[in-house]
N, C-alpha and C positions, 0 to 999 in steps of 0.2 A: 419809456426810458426814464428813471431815476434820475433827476438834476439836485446834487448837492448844493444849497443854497447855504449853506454855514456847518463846518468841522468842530467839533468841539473842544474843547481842552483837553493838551496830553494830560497821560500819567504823573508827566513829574511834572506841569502843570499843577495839576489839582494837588498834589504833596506839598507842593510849594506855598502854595496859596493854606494850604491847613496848618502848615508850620507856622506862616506867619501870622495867623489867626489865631493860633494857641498864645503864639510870643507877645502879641498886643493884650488878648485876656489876662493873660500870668501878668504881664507887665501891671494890668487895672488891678486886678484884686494886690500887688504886693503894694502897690499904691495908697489901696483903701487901709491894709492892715497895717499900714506902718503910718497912715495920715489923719485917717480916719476920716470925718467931716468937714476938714479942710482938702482931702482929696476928691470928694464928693464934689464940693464947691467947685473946685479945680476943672473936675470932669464933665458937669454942668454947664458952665459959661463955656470949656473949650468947644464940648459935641455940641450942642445945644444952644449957644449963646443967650442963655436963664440962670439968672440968678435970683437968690430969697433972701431973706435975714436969718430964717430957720429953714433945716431941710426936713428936720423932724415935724409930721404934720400934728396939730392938734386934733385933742381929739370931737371938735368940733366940725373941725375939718373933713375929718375921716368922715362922721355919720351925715355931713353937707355931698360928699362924693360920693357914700353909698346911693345916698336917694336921689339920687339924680341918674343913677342906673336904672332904666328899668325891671323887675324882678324878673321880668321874661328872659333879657340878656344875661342875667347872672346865670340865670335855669339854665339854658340856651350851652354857655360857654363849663359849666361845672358837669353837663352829660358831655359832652366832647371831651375832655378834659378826661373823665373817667370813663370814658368808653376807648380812647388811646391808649390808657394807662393799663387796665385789663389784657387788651390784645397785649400790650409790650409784655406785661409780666407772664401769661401764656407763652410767649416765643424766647424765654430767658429760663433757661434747665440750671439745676446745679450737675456739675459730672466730677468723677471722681475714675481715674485709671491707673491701673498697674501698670507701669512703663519697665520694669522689671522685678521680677520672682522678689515679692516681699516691697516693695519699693512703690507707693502708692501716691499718687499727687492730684490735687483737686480743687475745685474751685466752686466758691458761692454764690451765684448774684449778688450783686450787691454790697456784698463784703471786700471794700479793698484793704489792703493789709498795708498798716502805719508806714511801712518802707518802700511805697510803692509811689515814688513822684509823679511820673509821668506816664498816661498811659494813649498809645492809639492805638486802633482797631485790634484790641485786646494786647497788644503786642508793648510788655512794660518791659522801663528800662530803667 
């Protein structure tokens, strides 16, 4: 006999929860583009409770973080990395249909078109 130990989230559960996920990201990035490095700061100490004088690293900095990675980890995360990325691009077609006599509509990977706000699961508005 099958005992259900936990239900998962409905349908409009999980919509809900994406809506408000979009609405918090859109909210950061119009943050970043209207504040720039003062919104960084902002977003920083709020998620984070970290702050810097600069957020820009030097570039001393940079090749201090590189080497402290090991070269196996880099290797390690840049095949996974590109081995996801192949599959995805394999399972992403362009198509292109006649939906009537002369009347053709189609779509590119990858290509979103300048008018296209918002999109989920392919479904823009």
């Amino acid at each position: 006999m099958i005992t259900i130990l936990k239900h998962g989230r409905s349908l409009d559960e999980k919509q809900q929860t994406e809506r408000n996920v979009r609405a918090t990201v859109e909210e950061i990035i119009e943050k970043i583009r209207k504040n720039g490095d003062n919104a960084i700061r902002e977003l920083s100490v709020g998620f984070d409770k970290w702050d810097r004088e600069s957020y820009r690293l030097s570039r001393p900095e940079i090749e201090q973080l590189l080497d402290s990675v090991p070269k196996r980890v880099i290797q390690f995360a840049q095949r996974q990395i590109r081995t996801f990325a192949e599959a995805q691009r394999k399972a992403l077609v362009d198509i292109e249909v006649e939906t009537f006599p002369g009347v053709r509509l189609g779509s590119q990977e990858g290509v979103t078109p300048p008018f296209v706000k918002n999109c989920t699961l392919r479904v823009c508005y």
